[in-house]
C-alpha positions as CSV (number, residue, x, y, z in Angstrom):
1,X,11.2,-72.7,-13.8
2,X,9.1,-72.1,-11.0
3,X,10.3,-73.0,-7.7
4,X,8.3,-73.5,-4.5
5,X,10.8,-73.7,-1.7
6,X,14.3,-73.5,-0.8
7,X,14.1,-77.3,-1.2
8,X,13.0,-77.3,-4.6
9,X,15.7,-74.3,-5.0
10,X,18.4,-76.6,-3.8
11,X,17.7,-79.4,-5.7
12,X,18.0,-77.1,-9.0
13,X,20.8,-75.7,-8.0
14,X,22.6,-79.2,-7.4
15,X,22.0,-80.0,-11.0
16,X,23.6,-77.2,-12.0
17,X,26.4,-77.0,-9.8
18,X,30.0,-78.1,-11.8
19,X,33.0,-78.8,-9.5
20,X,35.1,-81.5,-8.8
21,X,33.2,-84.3,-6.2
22,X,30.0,-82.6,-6.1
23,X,28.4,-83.0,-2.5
24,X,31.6,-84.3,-0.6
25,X,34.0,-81.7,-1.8
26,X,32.8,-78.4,0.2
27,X,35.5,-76.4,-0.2
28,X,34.8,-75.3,-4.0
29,X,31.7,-73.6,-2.9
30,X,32.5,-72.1,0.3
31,X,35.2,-69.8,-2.2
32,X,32.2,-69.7,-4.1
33,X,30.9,-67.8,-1.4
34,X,33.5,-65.9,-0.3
35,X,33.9,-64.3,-3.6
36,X,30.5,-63.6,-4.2
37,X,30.3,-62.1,-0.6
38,X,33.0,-60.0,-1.9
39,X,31.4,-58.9,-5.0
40,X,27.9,-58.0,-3.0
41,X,30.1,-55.7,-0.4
42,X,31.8,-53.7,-3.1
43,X,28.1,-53.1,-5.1
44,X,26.9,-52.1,-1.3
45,X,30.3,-49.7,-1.1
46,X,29.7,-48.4,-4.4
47,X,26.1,-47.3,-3.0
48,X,27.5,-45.6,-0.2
49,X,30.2,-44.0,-2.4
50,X,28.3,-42.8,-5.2
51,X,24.4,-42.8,-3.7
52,X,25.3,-41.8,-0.1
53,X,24.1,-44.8,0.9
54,X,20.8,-45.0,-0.5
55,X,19.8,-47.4,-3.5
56,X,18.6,-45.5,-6.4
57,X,16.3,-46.5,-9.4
58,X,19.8,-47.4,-11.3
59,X,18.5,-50.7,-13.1
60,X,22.2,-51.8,-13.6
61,X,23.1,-51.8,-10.0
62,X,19.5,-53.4,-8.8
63,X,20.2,-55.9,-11.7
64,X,23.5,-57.0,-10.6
65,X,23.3,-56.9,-7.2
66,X,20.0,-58.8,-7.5
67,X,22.6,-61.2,-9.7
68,X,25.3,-61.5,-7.4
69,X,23.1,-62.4,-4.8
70,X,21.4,-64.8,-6.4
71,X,24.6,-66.8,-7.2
72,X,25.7,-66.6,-3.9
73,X,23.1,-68.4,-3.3
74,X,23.2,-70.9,-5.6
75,X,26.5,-71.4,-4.0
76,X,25.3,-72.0,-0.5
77,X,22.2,-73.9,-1.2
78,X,24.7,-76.4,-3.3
79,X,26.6,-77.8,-0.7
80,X,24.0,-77.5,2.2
């Protein structure tokens, strides 16, 4: 699926989105958020732990950083 903007993207990612009283109930995705914010900082740690802080060619970590990212978001576009 090719999207064109964020409103396009936002519209995808409300059909998508599965929680109790979608669009009145922000508090699901906000700890949505929150852990995915988490899981971004401790890839980023791991960077400067193991890469002294610079991001390698390691297609693992690009891939699941790129990942986490993208679901947080999915997250936040859900309940803007």
């Amino acid at each position: 699926m090719k999207l064109k903007d964020f409103d396009s993207y936002q519209k995808a990612c409300r059909k998508t989105a599965v929680y109790p009283k979608i669009g009145k109930n922000f508090v699901y995705p906000v700890f949505g958020l929150v852990g995915e914010t988490g899981e971004v900082a401790e890839k980023i740690k791991k960077i400067f732990r193991d890469d002294k802080g610079r991001l390698t060619k390691d297609r693992k970590l690009q891939r699941n950083l790129g990942m986490s990212c993208g679901t947080w978001l999915n997250f936040q576009r859900s309940w803007v």
